[in-house]
N, C-alpha and C positions, 0 to 999 in steps of 0.2 A: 607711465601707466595710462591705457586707454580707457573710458570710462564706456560703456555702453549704457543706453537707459531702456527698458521696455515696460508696459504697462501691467504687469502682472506677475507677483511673484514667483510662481511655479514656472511660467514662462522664462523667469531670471536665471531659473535653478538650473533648468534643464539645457538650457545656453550654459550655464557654467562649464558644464561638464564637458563643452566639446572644448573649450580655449584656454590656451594656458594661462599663467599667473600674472602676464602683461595686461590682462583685461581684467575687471572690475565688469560685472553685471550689478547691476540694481533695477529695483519698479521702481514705478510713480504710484503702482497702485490705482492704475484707472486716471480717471481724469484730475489734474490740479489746480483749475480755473476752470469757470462759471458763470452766467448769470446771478445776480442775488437774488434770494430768496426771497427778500420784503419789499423789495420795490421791480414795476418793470425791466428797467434795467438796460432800457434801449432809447436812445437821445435820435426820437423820433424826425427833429429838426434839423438834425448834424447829418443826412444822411443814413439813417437808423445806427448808427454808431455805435456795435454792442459792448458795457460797462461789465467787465469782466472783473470778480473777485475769485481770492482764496479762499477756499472753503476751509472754516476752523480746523476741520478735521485730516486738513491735506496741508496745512504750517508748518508742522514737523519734516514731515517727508520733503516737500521743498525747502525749506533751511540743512535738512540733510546731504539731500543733492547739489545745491549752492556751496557746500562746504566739499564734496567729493568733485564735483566739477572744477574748483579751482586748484586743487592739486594734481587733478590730469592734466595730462600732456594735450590728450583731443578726447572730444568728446561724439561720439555714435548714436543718434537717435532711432530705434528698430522697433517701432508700434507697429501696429498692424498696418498692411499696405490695403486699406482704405479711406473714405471720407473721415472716419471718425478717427483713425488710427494717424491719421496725416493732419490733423488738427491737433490731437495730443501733441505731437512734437512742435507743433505750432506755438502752444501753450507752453510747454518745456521750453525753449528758444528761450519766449518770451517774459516768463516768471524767473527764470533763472540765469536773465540777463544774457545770453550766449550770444556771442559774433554769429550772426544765420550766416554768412560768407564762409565761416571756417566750421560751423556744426555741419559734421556728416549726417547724409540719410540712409540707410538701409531697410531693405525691405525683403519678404521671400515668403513663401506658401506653405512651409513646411521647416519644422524644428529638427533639421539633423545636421550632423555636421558638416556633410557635401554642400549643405543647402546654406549655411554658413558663412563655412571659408567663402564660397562664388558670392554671396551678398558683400563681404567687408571689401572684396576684392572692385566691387562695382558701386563704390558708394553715388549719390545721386545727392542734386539738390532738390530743396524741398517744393514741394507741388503746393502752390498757392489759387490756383483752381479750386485744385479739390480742397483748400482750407475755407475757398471763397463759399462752395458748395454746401459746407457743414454748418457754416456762419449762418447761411443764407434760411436752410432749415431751423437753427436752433432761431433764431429773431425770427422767422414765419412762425411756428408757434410759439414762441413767446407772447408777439402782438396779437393772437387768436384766443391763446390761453387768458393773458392779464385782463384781455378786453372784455370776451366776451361771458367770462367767468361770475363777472360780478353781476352783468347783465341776466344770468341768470339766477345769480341769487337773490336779485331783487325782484324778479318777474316768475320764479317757479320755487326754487328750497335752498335755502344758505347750504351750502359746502359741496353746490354741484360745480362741473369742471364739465370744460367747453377744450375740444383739443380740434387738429386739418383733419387727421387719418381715423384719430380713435370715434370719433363723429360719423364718419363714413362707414367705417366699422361697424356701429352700432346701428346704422337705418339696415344696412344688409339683415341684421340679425332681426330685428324689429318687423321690417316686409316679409320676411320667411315666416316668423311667428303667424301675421295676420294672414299668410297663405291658408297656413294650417288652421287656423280658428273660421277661415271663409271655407275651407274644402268641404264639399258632398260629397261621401264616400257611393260610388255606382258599381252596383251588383250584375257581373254576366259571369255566363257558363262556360266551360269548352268541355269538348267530347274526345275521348281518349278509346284504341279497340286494343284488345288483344286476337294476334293472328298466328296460325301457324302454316307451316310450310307441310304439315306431313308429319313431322316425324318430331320427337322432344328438343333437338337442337336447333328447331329451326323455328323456333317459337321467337316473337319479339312485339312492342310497343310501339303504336303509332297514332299520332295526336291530328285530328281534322285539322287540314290545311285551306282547301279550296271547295266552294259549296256551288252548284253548278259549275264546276272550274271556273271560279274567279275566288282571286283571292278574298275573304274579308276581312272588316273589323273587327275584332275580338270580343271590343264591347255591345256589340249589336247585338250580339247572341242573349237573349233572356231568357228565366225558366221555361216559359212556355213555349220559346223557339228550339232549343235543348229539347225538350220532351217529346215534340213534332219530326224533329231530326233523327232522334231512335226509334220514333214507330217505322219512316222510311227507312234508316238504313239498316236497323234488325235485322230483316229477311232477304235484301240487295246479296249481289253476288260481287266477290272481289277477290281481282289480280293484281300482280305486281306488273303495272304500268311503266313504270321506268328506275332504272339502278346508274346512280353517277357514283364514278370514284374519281377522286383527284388527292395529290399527298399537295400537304397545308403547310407553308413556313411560319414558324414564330419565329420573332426576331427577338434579343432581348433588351431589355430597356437601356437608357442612358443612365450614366455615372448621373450621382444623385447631387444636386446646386439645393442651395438653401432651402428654397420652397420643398421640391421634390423631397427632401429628409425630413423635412417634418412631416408632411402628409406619409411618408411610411413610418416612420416612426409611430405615428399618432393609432396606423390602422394595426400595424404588425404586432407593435409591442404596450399599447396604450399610454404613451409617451405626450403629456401636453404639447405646445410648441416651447413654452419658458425652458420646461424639463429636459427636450432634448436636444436645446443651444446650451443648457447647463452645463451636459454630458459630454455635451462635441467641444465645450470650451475644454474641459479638462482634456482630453482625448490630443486634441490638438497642442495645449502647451505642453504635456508628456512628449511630444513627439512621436504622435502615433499616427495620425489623421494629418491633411494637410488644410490648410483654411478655412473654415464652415460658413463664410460669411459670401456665398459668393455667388451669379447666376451664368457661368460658365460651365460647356460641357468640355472644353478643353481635356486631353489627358496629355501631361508629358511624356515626351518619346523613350524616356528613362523610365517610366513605369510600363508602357504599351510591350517594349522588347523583353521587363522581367515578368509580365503577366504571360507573355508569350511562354517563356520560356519555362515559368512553374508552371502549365497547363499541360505542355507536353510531356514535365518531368513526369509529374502528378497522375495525368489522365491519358494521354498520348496525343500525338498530332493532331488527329482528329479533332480533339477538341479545344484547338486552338487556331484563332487568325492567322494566318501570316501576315505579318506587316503591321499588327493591327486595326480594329475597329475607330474609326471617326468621326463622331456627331456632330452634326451641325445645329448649331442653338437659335431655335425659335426666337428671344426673344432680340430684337433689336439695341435695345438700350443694354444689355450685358457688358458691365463695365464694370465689378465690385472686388473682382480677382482673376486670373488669368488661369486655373485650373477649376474640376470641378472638385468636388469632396472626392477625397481614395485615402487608402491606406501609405505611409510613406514609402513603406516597403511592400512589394507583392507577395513575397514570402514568410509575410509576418502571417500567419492565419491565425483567429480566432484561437484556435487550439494553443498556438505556439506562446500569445500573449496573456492568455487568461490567469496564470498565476501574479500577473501584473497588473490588472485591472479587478475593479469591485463588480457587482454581478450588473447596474445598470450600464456600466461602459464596456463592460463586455459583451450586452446585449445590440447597444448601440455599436459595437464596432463590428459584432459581426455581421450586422446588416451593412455596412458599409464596405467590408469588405470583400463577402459576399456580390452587393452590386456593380461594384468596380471590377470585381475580376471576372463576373459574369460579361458584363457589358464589350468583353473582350475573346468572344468565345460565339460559333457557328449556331443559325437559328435550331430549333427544336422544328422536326420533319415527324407530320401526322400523318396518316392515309384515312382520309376523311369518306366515308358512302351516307349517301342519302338512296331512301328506298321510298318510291310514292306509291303506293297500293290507289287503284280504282275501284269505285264501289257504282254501279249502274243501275239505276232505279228508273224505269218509265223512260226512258234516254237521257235523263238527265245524269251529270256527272260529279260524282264526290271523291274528293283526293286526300286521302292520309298521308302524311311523313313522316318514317321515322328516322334522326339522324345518327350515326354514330362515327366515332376515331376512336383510332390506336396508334399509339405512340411509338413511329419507324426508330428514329434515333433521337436522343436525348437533350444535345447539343449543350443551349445554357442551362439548362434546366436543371443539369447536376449538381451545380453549386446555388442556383437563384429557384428551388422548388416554388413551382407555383399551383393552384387549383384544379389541373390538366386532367380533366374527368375522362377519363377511357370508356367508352362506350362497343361491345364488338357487335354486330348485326350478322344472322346466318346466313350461309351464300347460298342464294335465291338466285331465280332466273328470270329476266322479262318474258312475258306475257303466262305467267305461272300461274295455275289456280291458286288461291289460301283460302284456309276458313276463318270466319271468322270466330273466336273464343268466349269475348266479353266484351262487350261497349257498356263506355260509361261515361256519365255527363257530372261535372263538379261546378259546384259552385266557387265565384270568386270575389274580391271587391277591392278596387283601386284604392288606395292607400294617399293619405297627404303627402306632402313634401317631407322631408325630415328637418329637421330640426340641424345647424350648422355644428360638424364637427371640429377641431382645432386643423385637424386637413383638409377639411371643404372650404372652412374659411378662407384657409391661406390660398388655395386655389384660385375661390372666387375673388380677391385682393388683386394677386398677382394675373387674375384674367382681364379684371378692368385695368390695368397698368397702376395701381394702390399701392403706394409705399415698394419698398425695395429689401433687398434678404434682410437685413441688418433691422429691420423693422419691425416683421412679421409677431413675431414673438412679443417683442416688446405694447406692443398694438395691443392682441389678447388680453396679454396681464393687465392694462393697462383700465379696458374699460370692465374688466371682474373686482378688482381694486376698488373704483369708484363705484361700483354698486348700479352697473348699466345694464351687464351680463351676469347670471350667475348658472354654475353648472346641474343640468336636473339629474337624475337616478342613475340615467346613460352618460355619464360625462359629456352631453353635448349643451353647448350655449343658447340658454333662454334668456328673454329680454326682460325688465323687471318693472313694475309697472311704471316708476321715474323715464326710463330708457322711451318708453311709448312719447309720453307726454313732451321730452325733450328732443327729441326726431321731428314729431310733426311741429314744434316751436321753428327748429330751426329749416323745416324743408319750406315751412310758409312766408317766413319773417327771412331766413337767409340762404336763401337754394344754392348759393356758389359754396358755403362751408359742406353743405351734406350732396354735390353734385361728385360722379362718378366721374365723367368728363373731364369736369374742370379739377377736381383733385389729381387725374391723371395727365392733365396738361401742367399742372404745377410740376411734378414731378420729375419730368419732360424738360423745364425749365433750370429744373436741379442739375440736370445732366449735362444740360447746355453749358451753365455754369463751369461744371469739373471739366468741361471739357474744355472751355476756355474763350465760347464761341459768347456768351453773355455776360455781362456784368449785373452784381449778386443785386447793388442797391436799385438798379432801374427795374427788377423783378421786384421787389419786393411792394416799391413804390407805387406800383401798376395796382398790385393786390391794395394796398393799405388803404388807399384815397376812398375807394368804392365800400369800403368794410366799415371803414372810419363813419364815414358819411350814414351811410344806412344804420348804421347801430348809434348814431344819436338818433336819429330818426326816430325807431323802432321804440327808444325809451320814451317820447312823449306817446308815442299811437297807443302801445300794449301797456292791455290794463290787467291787471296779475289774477281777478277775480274772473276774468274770460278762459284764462289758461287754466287754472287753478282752481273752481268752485268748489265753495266749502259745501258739503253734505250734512241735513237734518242728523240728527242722531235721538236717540229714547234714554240716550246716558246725561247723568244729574252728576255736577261737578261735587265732589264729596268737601270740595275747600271751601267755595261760596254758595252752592246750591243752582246756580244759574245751568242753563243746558248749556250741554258740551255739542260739538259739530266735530266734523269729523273732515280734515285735511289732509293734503296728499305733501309730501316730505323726502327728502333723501332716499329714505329708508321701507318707503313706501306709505299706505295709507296708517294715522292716526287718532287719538280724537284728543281736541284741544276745549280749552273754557270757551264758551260765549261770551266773556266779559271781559275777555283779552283788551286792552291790557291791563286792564286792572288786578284781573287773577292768569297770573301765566301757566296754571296746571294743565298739566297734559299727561294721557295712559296710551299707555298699547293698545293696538286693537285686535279684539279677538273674534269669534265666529260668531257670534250673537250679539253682537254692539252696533244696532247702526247697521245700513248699508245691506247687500244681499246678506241673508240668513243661510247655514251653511248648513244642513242638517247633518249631525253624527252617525258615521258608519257605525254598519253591528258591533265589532272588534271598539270603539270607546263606550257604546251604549253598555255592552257588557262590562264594561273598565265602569262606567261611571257608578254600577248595579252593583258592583263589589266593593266600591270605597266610600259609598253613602252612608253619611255620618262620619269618616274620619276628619277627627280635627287636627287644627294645624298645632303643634308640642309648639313653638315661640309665641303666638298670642291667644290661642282659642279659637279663631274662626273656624271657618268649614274650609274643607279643603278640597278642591276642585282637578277633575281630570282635563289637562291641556292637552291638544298636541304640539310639539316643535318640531324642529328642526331632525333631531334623533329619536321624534317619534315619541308615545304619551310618555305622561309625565303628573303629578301633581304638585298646583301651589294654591297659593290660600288666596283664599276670595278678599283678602284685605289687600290684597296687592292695589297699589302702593306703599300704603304704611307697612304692611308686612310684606317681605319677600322672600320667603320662604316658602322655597321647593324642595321636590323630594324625588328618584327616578322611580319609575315603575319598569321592576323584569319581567319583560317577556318572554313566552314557552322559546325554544331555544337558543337564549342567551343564556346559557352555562347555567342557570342557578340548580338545576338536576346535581352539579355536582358538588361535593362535599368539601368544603375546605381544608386541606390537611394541615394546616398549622393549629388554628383552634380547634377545628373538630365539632365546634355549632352553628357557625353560618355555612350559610352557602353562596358558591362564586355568580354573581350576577353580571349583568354588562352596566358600564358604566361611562359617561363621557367628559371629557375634557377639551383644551384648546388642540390638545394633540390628534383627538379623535377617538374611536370606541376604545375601552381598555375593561380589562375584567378582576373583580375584587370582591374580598368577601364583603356580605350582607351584614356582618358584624363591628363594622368601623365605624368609630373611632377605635375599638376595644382592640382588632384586630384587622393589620395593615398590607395583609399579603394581597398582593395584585398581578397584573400579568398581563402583555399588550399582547396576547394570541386567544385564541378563544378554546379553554381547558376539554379535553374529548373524554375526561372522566377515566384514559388508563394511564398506567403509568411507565416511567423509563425503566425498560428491562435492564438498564446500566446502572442508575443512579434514583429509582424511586420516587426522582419528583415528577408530575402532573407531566401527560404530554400536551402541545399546545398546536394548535392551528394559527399561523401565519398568515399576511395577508394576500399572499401567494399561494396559501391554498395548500402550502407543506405543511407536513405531521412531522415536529421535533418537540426536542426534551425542551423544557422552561429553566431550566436550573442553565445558566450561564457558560457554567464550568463545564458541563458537558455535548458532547459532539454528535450524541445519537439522534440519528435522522429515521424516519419509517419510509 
């Protein structure tokens, strides 16, 4: 019996099924060795020596495998073929005592059987580079982590975390924020005519281009340059000056590499980055997708000749390469896998798999297979005209353009539809009179930056050389978790006011953790590493002396009241009476006793405690008009309109002693409709850990609920409530039934 081990059970499953009864698959289940959790865990003096345990909850699974290992004949290690996938087997070896001389390694891009047999048939030994590589990152943050962690909880707020990437991460997002809060939004014009040729089809739209023929600024233009520019060109006379045609190639994009799938993910289907490395992991150990971790545009020649080949079945010739399409990959350091993301098979379409996949991996697969077999298919051919109309005033010269395309042939564009706006313009002749119809002058105004989306992010990362595919994701989650980032209304990444405060600590006090450069020359170093070209500890060593050094340093200089000043407040400690101050914390601002430490009482802080004064919109002013004088049912107090998180709300003014809240429904959150189980409350919106959900106004008495939001008709099949999803569909609530609207 041969044993095989891979890190993931679905992974194990879906290998079962291609081998016979001589092979044994099993996980590890992810990783089975570790740094420990309570102590650094790196014997700084040994060479950084990393002290590697078993994690409680991985005992079993290695005394399992220890026990199925010695009954094999040989044993197969097939983790994923990268850093991290090639240190699992390292760990495997290692925990499970195996001769590394007689442990096979296997590795491959794709879960099918071809892909398989050729792996067992080509076993390798294992690549101690790239173990050195993983090592090398896992003890670089470690010593960053343990070090510089407590450094901040003693100089800014207990339970903050100091990471290389997630640090870098979060200034990007922090400088974009202060973009936006420094921007002056600048108001200009532009002027727009309507022309005709003569006749009704010959009418079209053209927007000021050139103002004595020269080009301008767009923002120069101001109302009262605008207002100046229609007195002169009202009455001017205008021809069609000159007509270019030329047909336009689009090409269509490269097979999508780790980065590139999240940023379409994030834009096409609102996919985080966590969410759709979640998706592509499953995708992948089903045996659907080939490796998602990776920044190759490679395609294999086995896929190139059946994409070919479905293109002509499917579409005809035309719409296929011969020979296939080739990219070449920008990035230099591309080393994480040897394909980029595709489908295993060309001929699996969307369609064919979808009874096999849930609706998020079917979303995620069609985009991928879509842009794989796009990426193998003739550019898209526009016949592009631009029309400049002259308008002549006093001899001076003003040039309109209007431009337009139509789409000759299709090309990629059949399977990878993109935003390809068809514009036709009438066929006009140079030196032709027109008249002119309407001019019009609009106002306009420049706009900030936005705000980082989880695919600008990754972008901007992988633009500065930031971390690698296997990262990206991990990075995001990472500083939303601790409370650096958190997502606004638009799903995009806002920094929180701890994120501010901790940036500018570290861009003052340690410019190498929060430098763009230097985090992307470590990286640099990583690769050197896997590559075989550096040894792990003289990198590391380079980093530590300087870090070590400066951060004793940093502990006598910084004084915590410089980072951190505590603010007056008008709030009276209700335990000792002393004034309370008002601090800044993990979680954001505070207020704490002034007689700390003798009274350790601390409250939340709300919009009239301390600090700016936040005046209430109409919408609570109205709220607060309608529930004055309700008292709180647990102690008596009065009980006050908040807003949070999901929006007003009431609790009682004794908060702390009391904490007792209550929601407030708002006009359409359901409570219009009727409850039909009891028949006297009505459904309101309501929240939990899970998020909004809807229940009657009657509970405790009566417990009907529903995570859609009720549209007040019912199921023409089964009578119960129809509900709105968070997709936006109209289906029945009753479980058991299947009617959709």
């Amino acid at each position: 019996m041969t044993l095989i081990i891979v890190e993931s059970p679905t992974k194990a499953k879906t290998i079962g099924k291609f081998l016979g009864q001589e092979y044994q698959v099993e996980s590890s289940f992810g990783h089975i060795r570790d740094l420990p959790k309570s102590e650094m865990g790196v014997d700084i003096e040994n060479g950084f020596t990393p002290k590697y345990v078993i994690p409680t909850k991985a005992k079993k699974i290695v005394s399992g495998l220890k026990a199925d290992a010695k009954k094999a004949s040989e044993v197969i290690l097939a983790s994923d073929e990268d850093r991290e996938g090639e240190a699992i087997s390292w760990h495997l070896i290692q925990a499970l005592g195996l001769d590394e001389k007689k442990t096979k390694r296997i590795a491959f891009h794709e879960i099918t059987k071809n892909a398989i047999l050729e792996a067992l048939e080509k076993p390798r030994p294992l690549d101690l580079n790239m173990v050195d590589a993983q090592q090398a990152r896992r003890v670089l943050d470690r010593l960053v982590g343990y070090e510089l962690s407590p450094f901040l909880w003693k100089k800014v707020a207990k339970g903050l975390s100091a990471g290389r990437v997630q640090s870098v991460a979060t200034r990007l997002i922090v400088e974009r924020e202060r973009e936006i809060q420094a921007f002056i939004p600048e108001e200009y014009w532009s002027l727009s005519a309507d022309f005709s040729g003569g006749t009704e089809t010959e009418k079209f739209t053209a927007d000021l281009y050139k103002i004595r023929d020269k080009t301008f600024d767009k923002l120069k233009i101001k109302k009262t340059d605008a207002e100046e520019l229609k007195k002169i060109l009202q009455p001017a006379d205008y021809t069609i000056d000159k007509i270019e045609k030329k047909q336009v190639s689009k090409n269509p994009g490269a097979p999508f590499t780790t980065s590139t799938l999240q940023q379409s993910a994030n834009r096409h289907l609102g996919f985080s980055a966590k969410q759709t490395m979640a998706v592509a992991q499953k995708l992948y150990e089903e045996g659907h997708i080939t490796y998602m971790r990776t920044d190759s545009l490679n395609l294999s020649p086995k896929f190139l000749g059946e994409a070919e080949a479905w293109l002509k079945k499917n579409l005809g010739a035309d719409y296929a390469v011969k020979g296939g399409r080739v990219f070449k990959n920008k990035s230099k350091n591309a080393q994480e896998a040897h394909e980029a993301i595709r489908p295993t098979e060309a001929h699996n379409t969307p369609e064919e798999l979808g009874a096999k996949l849930d609706k998020s991996q079917e979303r995620l697969y069609r985009l991928i297979w879509q842009r794989a077999v796009a990426s193998q298919m003739p550019a898209a051919k526009l016949a592009a005209t631009a029309i400049d109309v002259k308008a002549v005033d006093d001899k001076e010269i003003y040039i309109f353009r209007a431009n337009g395309q139509m789409l000759v042939f299709p090309g990629y564009l059949k399977i990878w539809p993109e935003n390809t706006k068809e514009q036709e313009l009438p066929l006009l002749e140079e030196k032709q009179s027109i008249a002119l119809l309407d001019l019009r002058s609009d106002q306009h105004s420049t706009n900030p930056p936005a705000r980082y989306s989880d695919a600008s992010l990754v972008k901007e990362l992988e633009k500065h050389g930031i971390g690698r595919p296997s990262t990206y994701a991990p990075t995001i989650n990472t500083i939303i978790v601790r409370n650096y980032v958190e997502r606004d209304d638009n799903k995009k990444l806002k920094p929180t006011s701890i994120a501010f405060v901790v940036t500018d600590l570290l861009l003052n006090h340690f410019p190498k953790i929060v430098d763009y450069q230097f985090t992307a020359a470590m990286e640099n170093n990583l690769d050197l590493i896997a590559d075989g070209k550096k040894g792990w500890q003289p990198v590391i060593g380079d980093f530590y002396k300087d870090f070590h050094d400066n951060l004793q340093k940093k502990y006598m200089e910084i004084n915590k009241n410089d980072i951190m000043p505590e603010e007056k407040s008008s709030e009276i400690c209700d335990k000792c009476g002393a004034a309370m101050v008002i601090k800044t914390g993990r979680y954001g601002k505070f207020l704490a006793c002034g007689a700390f430490p003798d009274c350790r009482n601390i409250k939340k802080m709300t919009g009239d405690q301390g600090g700016e004064k936040k005046e209430p919109d109409a919408k609570t002013l109205e709220l607060e008009k309608k529930y004055a004088g309700k008292v709180c049912a647990k102690c008596g107090a009065a009980m006050k309109v908040r807003v949070g998180k999901y929006g007003p709300f009431l609790a009682c003014s004794a908060y702390p002693k009391c904490k007792n809240i209550k929601n407030i429904a708002q006009p359409g959150d359901g409570q219009e409709v009727a409850c039909p189980i009891c028949g006297d409350g009505k459904i309101v919106k309501k929240f939990s850990k899970r998020g909004a959900f809807y229940a009657c106004s009657n509970y405790p008495k009566c417990k009907n609920a529903y995570w859609g939001q009720p549209t007040g008709e019912k199921c023409p099949d089964c009578e119960a409530l129809l509900v709105t999803d968070k997709n936006g569909e109209i289906k029945c609530s009753n479980r058991g039934c299947t009617y959709k609207k």
